[in-house]
Biotite code that builds the C-alpha atoms (Angstrom):
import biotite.structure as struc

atoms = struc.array([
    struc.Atom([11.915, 3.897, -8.330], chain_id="A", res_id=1, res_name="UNK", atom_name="CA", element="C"),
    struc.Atom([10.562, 4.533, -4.981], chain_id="A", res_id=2, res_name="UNK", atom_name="CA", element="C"),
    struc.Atom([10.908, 8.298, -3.530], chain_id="A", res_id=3, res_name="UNK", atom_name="CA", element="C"),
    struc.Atom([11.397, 8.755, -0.142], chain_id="A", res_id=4, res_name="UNK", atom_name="CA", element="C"),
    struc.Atom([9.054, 11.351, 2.235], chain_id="A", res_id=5, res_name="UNK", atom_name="CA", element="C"),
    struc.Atom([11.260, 12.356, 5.224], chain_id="A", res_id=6, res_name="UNK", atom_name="CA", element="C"),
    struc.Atom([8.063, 13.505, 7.049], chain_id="A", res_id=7, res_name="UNK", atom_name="CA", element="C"),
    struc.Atom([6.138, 9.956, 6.643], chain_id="A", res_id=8, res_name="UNK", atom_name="CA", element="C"),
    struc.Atom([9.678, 7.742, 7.930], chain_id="A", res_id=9, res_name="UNK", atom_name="CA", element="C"),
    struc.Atom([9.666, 10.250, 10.677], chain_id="A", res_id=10, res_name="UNK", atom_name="CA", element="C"),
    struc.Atom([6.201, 9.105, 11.691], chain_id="A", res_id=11, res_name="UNK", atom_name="CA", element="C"),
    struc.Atom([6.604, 5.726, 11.098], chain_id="A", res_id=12, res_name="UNK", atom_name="CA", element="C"),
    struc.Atom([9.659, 6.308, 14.000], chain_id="A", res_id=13, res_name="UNK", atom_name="CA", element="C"),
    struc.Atom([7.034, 7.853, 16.620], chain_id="A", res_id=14, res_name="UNK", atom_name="CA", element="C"),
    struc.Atom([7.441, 11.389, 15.707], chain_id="A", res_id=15, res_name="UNK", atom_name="CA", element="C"),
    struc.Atom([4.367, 13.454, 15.675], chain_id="A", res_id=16, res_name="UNK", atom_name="CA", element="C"),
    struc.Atom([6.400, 16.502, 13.350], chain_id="A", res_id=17, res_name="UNK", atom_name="CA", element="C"),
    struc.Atom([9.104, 16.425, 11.685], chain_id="A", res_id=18, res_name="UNK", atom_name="CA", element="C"),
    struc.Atom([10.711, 19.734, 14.127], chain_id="A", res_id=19, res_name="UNK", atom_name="CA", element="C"),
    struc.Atom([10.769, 17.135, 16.400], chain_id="A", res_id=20, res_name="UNK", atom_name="CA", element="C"),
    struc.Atom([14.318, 15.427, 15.274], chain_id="A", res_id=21, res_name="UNK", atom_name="CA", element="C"),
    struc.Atom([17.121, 16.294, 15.565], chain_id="A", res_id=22, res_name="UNK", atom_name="CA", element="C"),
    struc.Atom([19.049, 17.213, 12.465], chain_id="A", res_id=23, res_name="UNK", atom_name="CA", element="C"),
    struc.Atom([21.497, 14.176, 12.882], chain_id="A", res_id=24, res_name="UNK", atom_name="CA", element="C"),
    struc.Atom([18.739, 11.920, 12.738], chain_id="A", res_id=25, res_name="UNK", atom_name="CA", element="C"),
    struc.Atom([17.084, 13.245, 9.467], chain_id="A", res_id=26, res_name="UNK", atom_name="CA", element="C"),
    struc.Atom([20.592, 13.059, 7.874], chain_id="A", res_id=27, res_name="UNK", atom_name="CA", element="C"),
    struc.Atom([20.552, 9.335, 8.541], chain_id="A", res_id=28, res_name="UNK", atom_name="CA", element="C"),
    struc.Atom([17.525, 8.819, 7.526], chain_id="A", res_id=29, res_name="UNK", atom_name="CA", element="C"),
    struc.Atom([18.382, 10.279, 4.076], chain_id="A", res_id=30, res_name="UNK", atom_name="CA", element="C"),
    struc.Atom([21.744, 8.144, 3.869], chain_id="A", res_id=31, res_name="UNK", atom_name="CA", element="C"),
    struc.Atom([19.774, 5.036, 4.682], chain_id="A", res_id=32, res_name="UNK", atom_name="CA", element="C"),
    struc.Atom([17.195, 5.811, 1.709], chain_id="A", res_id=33, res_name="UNK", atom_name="CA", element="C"),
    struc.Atom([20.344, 6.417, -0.337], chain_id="A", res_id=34, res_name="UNK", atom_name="CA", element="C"),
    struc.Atom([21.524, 2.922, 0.510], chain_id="A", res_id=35, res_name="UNK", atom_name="CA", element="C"),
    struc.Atom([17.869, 1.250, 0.052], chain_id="A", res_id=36, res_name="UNK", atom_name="CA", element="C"),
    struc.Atom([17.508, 3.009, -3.209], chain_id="A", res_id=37, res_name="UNK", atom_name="CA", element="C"),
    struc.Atom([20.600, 1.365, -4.633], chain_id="A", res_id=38, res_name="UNK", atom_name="CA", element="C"),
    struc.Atom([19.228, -2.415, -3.700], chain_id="A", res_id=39, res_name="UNK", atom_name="CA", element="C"),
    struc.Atom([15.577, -1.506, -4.020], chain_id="A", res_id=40, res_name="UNK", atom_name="CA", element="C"),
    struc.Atom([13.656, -3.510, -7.003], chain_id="A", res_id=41, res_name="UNK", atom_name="CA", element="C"),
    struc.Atom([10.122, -2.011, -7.437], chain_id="A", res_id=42, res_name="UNK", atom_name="CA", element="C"),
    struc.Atom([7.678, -4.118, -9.379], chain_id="A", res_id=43, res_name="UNK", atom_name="CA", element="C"),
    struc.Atom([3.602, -4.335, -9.123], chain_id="A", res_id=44, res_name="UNK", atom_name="CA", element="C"),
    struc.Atom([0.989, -5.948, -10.899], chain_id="A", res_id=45, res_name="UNK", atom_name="CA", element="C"),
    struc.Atom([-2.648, -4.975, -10.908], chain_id="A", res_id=46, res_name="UNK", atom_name="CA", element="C"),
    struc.Atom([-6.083, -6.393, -12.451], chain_id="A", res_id=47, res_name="UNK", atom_name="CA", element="C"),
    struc.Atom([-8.630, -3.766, -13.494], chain_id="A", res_id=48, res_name="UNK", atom_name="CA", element="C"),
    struc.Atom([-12.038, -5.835, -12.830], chain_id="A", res_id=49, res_name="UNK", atom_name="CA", element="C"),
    struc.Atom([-15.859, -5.068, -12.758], chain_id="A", res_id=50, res_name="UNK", atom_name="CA", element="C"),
    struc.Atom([-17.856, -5.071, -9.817], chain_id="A", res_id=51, res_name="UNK", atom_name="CA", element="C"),
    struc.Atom([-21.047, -7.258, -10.490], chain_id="A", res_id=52, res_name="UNK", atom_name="CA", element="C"),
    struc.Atom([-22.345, -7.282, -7.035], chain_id="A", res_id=53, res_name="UNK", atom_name="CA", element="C"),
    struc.Atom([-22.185, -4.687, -4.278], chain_id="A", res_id=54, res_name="UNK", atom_name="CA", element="C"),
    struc.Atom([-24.760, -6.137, -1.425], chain_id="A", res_id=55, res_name="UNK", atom_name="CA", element="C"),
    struc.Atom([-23.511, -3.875, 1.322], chain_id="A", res_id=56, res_name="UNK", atom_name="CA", element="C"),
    struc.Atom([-21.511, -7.327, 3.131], chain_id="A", res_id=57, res_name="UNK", atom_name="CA", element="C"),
    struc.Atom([-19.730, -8.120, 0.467], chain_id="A", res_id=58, res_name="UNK", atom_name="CA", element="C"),
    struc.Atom([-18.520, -7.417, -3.394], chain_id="A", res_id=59, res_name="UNK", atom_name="CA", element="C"),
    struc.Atom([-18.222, -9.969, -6.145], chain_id="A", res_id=60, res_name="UNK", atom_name="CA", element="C"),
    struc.Atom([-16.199, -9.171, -9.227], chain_id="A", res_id=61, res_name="UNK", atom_name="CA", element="C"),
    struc.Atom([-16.924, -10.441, -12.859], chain_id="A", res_id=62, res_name="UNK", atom_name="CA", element="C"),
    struc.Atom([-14.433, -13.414, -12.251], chain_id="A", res_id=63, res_name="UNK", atom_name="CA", element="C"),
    struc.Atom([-16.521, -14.793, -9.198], chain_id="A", res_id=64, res_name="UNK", atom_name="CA", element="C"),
    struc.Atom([-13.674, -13.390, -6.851], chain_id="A", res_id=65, res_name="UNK", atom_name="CA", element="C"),
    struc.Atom([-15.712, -12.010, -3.544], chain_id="A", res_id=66, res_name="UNK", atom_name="CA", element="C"),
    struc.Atom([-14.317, -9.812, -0.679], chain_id="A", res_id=67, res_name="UNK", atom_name="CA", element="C"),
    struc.Atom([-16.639, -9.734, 2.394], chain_id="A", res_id=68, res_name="UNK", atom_name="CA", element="C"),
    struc.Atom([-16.396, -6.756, 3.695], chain_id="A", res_id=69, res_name="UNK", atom_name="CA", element="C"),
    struc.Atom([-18.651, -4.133, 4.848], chain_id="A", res_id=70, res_name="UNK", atom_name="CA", element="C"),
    struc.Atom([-16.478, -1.763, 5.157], chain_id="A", res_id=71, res_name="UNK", atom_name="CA", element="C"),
    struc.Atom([-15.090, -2.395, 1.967], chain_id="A", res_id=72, res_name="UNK", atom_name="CA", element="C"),
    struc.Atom([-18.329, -2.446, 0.203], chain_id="A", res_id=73, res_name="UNK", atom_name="CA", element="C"),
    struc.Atom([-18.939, 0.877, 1.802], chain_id="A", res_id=74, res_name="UNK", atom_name="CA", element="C"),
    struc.Atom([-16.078, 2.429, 0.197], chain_id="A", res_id=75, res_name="UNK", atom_name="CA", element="C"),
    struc.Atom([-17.179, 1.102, -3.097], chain_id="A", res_id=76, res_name="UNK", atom_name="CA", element="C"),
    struc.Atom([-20.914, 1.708, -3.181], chain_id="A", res_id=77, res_name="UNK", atom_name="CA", element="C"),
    struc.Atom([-20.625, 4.155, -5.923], chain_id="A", res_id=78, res_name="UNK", atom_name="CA", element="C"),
    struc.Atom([-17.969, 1.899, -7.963], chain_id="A", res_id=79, res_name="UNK", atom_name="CA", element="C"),
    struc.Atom([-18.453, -0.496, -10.666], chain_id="A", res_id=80, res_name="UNK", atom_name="CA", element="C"),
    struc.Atom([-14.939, -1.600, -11.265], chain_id="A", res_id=81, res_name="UNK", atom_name="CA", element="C"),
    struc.Atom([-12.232, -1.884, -9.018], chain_id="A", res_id=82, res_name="UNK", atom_name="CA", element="C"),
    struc.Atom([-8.241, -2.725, -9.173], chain_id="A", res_id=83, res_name="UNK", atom_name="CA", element="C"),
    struc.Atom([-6.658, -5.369, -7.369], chain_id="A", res_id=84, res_name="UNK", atom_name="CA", element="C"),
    struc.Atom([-2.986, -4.976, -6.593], chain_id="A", res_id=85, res_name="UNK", atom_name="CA", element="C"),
    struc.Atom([0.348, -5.752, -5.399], chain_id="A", res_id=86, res_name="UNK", atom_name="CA", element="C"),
    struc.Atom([3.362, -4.067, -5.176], chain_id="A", res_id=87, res_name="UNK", atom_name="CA", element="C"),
    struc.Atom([6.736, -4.849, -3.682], chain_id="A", res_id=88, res_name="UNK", atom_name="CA", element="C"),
    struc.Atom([10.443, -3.323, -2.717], chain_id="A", res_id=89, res_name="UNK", atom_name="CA", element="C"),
    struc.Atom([12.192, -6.404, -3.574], chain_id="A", res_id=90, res_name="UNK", atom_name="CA", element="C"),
    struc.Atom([13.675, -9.445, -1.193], chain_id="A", res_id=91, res_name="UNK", atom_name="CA", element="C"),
    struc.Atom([17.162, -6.960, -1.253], chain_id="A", res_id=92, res_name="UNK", atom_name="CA", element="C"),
    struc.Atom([15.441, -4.575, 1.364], chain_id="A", res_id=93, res_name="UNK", atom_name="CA", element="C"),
    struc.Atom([14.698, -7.884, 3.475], chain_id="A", res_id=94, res_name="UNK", atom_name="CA", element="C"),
    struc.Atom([18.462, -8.567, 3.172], chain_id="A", res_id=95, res_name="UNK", atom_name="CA", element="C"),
    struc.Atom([18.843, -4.929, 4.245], chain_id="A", res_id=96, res_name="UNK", atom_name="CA", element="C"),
    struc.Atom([16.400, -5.366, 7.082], chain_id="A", res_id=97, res_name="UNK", atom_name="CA", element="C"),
    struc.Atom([18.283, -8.245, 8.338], chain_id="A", res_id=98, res_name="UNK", atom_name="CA", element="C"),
    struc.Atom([21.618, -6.669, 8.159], chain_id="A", res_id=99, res_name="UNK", atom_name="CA", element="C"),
    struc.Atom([20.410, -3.657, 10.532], chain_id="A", res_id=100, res_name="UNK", atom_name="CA", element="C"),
    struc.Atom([19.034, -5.673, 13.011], chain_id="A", res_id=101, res_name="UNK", atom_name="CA", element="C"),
    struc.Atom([22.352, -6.930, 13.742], chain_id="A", res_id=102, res_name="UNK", atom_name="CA", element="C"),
    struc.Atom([23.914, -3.033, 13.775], chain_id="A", res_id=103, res_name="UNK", atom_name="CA", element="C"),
    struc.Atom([21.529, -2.407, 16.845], chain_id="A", res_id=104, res_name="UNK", atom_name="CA", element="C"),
    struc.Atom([17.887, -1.046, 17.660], chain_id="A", res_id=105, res_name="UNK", atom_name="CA", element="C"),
    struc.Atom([18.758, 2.267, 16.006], chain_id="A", res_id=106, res_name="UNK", atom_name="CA", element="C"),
    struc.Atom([19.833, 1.384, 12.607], chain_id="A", res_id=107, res_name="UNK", atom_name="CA", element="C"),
    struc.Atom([17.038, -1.223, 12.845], chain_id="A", res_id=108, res_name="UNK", atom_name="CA", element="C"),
    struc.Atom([14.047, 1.637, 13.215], chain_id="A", res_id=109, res_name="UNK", atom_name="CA", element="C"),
    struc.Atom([15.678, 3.944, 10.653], chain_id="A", res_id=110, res_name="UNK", atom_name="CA", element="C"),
    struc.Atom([15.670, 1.028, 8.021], chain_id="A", res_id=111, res_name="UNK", atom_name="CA", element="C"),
    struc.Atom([12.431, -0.038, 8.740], chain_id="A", res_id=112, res_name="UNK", atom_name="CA", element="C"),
    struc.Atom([11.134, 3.524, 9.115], chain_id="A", res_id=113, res_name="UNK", atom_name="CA", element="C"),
    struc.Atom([12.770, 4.345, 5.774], chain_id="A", res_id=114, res_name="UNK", atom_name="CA", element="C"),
    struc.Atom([11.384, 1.149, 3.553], chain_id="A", res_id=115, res_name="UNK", atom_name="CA", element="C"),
    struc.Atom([8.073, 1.737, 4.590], chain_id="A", res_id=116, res_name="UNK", atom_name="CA", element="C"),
    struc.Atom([8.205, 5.337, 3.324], chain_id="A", res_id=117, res_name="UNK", atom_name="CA", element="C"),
    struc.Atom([9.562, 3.937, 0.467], chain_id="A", res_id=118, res_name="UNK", atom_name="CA", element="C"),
    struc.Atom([6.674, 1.828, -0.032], chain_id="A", res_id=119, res_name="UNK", atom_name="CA", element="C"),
    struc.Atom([4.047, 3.899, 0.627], chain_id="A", res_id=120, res_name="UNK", atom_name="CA", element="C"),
    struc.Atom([5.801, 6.593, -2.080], chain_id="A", res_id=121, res_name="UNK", atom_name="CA", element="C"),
    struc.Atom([6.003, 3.757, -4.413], chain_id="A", res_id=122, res_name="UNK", atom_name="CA", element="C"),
    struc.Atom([2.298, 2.585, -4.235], chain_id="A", res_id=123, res_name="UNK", atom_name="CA", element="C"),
    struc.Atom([0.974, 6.570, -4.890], chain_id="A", res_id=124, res_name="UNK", atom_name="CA", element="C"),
    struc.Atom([3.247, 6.847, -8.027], chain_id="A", res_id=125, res_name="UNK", atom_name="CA", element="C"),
    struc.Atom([2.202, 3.932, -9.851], chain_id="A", res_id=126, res_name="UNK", atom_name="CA", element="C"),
    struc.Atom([-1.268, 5.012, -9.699], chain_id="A", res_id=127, res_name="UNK", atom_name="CA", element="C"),
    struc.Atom([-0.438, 7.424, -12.120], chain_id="A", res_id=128, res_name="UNK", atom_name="CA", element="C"),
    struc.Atom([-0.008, 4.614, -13.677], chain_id="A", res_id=129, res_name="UNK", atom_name="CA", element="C"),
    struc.Atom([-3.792, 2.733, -13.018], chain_id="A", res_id=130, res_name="UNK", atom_name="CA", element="C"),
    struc.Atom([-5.841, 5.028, -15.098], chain_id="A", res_id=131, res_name="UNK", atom_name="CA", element="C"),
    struc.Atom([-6.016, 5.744, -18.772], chain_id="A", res_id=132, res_name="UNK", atom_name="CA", element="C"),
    struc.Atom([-5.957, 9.347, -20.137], chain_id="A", res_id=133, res_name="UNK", atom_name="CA", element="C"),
    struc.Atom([-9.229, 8.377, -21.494], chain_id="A", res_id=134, res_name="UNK", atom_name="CA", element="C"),
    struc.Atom([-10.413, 7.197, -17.965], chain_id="A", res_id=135, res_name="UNK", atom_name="CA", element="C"),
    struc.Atom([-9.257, 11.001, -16.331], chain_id="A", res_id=136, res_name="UNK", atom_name="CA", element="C"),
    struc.Atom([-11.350, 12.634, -19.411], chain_id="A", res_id=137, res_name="UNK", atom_name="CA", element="C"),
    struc.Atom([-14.275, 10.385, -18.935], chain_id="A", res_id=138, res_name="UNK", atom_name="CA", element="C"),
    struc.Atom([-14.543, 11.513, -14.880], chain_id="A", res_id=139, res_name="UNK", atom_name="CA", element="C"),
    struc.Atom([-12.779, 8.716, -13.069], chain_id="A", res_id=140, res_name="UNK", atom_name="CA", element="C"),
    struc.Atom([-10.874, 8.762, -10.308], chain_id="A", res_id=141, res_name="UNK", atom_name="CA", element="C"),
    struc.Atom([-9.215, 5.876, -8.006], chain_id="A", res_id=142, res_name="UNK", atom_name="CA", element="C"),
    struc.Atom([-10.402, 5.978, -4.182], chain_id="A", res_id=143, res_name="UNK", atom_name="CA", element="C"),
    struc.Atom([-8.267, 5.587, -1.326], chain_id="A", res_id=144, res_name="UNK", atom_name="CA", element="C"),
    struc.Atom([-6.296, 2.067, -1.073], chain_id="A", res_id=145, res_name="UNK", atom_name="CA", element="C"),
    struc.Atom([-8.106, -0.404, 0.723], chain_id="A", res_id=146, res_name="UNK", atom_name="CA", element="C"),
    struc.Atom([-5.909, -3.557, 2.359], chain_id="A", res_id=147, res_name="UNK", atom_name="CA", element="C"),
    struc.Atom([-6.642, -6.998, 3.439], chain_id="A", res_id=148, res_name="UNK", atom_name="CA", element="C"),
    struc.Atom([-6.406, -6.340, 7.381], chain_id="A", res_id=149, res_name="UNK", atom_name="CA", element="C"),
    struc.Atom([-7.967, -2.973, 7.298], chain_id="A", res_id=150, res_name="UNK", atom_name="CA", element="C"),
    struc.Atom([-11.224, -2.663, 8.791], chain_id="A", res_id=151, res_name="UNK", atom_name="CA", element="C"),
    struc.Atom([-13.063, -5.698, 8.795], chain_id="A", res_id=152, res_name="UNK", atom_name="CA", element="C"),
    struc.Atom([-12.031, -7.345, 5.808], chain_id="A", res_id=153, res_name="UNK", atom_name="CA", element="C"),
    struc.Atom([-9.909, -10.585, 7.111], chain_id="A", res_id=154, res_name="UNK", atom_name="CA", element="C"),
    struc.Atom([-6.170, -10.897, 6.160], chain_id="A", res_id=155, res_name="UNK", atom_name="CA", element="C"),
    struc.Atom([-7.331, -14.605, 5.782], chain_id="A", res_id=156, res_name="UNK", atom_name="CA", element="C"),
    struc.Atom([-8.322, -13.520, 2.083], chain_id="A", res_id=157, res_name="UNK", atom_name="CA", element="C"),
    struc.Atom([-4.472, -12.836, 1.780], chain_id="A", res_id=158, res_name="UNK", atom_name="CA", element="C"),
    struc.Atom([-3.478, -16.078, -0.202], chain_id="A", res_id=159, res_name="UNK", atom_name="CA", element="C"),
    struc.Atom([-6.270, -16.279, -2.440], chain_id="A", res_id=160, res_name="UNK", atom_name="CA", element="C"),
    struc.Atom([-6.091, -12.236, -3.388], chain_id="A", res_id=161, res_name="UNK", atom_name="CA", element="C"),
    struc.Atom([-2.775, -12.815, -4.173], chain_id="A", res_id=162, res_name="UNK", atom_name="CA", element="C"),
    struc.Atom([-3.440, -15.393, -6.598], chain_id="A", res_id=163, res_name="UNK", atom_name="CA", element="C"),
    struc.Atom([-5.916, -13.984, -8.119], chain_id="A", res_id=164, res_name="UNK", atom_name="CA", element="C"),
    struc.Atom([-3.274, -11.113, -9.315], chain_id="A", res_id=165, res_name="UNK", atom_name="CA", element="C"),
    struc.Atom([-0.679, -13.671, -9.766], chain_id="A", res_id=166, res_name="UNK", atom_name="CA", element="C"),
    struc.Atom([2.091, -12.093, -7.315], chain_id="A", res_id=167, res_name="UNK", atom_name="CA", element="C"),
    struc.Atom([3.996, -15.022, -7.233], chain_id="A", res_id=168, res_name="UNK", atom_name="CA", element="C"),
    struc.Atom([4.528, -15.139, -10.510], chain_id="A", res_id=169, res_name="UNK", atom_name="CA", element="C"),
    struc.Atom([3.973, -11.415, -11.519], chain_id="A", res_id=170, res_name="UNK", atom_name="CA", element="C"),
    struc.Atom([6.571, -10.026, -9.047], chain_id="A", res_id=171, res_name="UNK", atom_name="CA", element="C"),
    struc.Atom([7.886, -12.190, -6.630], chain_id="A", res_id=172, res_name="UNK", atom_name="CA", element="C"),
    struc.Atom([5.345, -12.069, -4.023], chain_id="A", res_id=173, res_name="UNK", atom_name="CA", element="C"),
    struc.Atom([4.808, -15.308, -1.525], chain_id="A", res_id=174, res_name="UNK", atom_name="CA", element="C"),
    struc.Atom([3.114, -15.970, 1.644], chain_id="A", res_id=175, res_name="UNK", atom_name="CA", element="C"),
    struc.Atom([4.875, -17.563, 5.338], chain_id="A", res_id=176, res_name="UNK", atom_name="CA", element="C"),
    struc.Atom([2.040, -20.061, 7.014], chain_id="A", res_id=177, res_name="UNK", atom_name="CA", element="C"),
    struc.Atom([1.331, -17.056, 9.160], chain_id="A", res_id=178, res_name="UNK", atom_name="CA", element="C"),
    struc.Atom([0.169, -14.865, 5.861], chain_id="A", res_id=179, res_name="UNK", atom_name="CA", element="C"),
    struc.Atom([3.203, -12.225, 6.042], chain_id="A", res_id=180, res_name="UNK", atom_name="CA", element="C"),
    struc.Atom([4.335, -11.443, 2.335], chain_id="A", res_id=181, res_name="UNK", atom_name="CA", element="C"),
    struc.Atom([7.187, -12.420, 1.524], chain_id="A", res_id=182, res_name="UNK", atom_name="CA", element="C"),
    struc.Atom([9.388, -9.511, 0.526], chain_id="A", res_id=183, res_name="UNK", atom_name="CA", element="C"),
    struc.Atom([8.380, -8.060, 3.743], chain_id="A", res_id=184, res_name="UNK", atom_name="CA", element="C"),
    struc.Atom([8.166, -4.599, 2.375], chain_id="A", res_id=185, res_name="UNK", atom_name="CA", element="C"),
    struc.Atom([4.898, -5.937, -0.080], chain_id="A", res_id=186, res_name="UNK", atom_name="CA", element="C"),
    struc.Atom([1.342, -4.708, 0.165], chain_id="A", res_id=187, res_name="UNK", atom_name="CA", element="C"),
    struc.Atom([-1.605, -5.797, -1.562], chain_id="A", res_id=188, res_name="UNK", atom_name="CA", element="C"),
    struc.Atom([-5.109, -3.736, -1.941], chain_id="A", res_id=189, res_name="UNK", atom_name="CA", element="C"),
    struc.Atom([-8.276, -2.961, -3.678], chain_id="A", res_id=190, res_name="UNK", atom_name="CA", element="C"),
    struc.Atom([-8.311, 0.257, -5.460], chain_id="A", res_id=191, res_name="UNK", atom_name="CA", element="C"),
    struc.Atom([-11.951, 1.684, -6.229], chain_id="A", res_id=192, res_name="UNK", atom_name="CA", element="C"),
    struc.Atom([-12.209, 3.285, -9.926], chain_id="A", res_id=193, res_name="UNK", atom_name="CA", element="C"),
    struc.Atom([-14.846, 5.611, -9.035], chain_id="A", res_id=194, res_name="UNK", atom_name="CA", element="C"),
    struc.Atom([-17.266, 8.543, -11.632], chain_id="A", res_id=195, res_name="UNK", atom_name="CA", element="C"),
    struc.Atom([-16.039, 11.728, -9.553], chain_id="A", res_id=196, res_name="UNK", atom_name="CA", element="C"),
    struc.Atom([-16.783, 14.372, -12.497], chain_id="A", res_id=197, res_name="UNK", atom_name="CA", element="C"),
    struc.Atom([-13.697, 17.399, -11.026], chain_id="A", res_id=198, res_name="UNK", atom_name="CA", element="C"),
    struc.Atom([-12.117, 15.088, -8.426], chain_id="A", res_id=199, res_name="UNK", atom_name="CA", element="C"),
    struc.Atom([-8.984, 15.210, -8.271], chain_id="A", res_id=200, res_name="UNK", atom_name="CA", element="C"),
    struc.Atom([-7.755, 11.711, -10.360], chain_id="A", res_id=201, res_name="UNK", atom_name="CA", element="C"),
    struc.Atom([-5.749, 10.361, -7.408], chain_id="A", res_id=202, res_name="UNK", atom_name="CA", element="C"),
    struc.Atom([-7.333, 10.943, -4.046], chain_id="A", res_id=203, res_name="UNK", atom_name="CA", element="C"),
    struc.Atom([-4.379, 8.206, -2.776], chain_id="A", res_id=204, res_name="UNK", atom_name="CA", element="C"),
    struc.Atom([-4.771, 6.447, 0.797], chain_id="A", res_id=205, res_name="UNK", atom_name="CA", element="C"),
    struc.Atom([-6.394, 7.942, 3.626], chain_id="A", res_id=206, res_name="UNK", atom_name="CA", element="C"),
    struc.Atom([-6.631, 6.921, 7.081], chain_id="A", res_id=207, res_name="UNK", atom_name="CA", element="C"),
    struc.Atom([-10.417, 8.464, 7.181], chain_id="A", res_id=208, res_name="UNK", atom_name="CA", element="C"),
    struc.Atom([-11.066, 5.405, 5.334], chain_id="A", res_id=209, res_name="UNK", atom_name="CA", element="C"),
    struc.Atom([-9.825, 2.327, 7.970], chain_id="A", res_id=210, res_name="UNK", atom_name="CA", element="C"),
    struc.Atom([-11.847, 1.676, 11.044], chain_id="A", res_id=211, res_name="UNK", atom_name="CA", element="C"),
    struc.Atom([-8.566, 1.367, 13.074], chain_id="A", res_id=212, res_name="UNK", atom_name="CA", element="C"),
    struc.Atom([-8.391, 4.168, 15.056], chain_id="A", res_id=213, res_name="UNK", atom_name="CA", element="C"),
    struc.Atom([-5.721, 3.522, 17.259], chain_id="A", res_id=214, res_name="UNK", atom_name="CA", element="C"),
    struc.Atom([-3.416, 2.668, 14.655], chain_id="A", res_id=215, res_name="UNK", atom_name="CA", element="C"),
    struc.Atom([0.038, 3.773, 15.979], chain_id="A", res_id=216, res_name="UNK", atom_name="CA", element="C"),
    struc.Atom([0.663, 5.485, 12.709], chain_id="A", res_id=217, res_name="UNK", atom_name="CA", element="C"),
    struc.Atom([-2.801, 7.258, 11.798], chain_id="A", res_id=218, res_name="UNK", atom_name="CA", element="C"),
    struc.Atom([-2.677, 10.851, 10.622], chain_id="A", res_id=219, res_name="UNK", atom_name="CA", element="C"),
    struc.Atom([-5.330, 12.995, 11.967], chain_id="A", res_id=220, res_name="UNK", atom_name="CA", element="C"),
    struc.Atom([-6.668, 15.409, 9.488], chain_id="A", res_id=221, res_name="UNK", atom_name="CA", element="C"),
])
């Protein structure tokens, strides 16, 4: 089950702290993750693979599946295997969505402020989830989540990504002709299994590691 993080809905609704909303609005924040939480259906699927070639433009894994990227090559230089993922809320929080639209601009922000909270809550707990106690005692740690549309590597890689972790099939997720998942409230991403002797096991996403700086909903460090 998803948690919910009443500071990161509050940014994804504009707000720069969470001192400044009002008390009102925090309360409906937590009765809309109440509601969400009752229709929510969490499921993820993820392939552990090994990197075979880093060259700096792009990485190949050991089941000829390449990503270029150099940014994402970058954040796995010092990687040899990496895990490719997706994750999803469920189609009920679409019908949820949908439903608040209608109940005005408002409701509309809270729900979608809310979901993707619940989303991004959901993605850090099953990496717990990614790494073997054996894995931890050995000196591994996952890097930051990296997504097709971050940086320069091309959400055109979107449909065959998701195939090559079997979403469809796996947990529901599809693509539109315009390459938005289908539920909405999806992501997919490369997680970097990385030999960080002390580090701390999951370092989870960080916007230090996207090249979109004017990102709307960056935190600054």
């Amino acid at each position: 089950m998803a948690t919910f993080n009443l500071s990161e809905a509050l940014r994804y609704m504009g707000y720069k702290t969470s001192e400044e909303a009002t008390e009102e609005q925090k309360q409906k924040l937590n009765e809309v993750y109440e509601e969400l939480a009752k229709v929510a259906h969490c499921r993820y699927h993820a392939v552990r693979l090994a990197i075979v070639l880093n060259t700096g433009d792009y990485v190949a894994f050991e089941n000829g599946f390449v990503l270029n990227s150099k940014d994402l090559a970058t954040k796995l230089e010092a990687c040899d295997e990496a895990i490719l993922f997706c994750a999803t809320l469920g189609s009920e929080i679409d019908r949820e969505l949908m439903q608040a639209a209608a109940r005005g601009v408002e409701k509309q922000v809270m729900v979608q402020a809310v979901a993707a909270s619940m989303l991004e809550s959901y993605c850090d707990e099953l990496e717990t989830e990614l790494l073997t106690k054996e894995d931890i005692d050995a000196g591994l740690c996952l890097l930051p989540r990296f997504s097709p549309g971050y940086g320069d590597l091309s959400i055109q890689v979107q449909p065959e990504f998701l195939r090559q972790v079997d979403a469809a099939r796996r947990v529901g997720v599809t693509l539109t002709d315009g390459l938005v998942m289908t539920p909405t409230k999806s992501v997919s991403a490369v997680i970097g299994v990385a030999y960080k002797p002390g580090a701390n096991p999951l370092e989870h996403h960080d916007c230090s590691c996207c090249s979109l700086h004017n990102c709307a909903f960056r935190k600054d460090k």
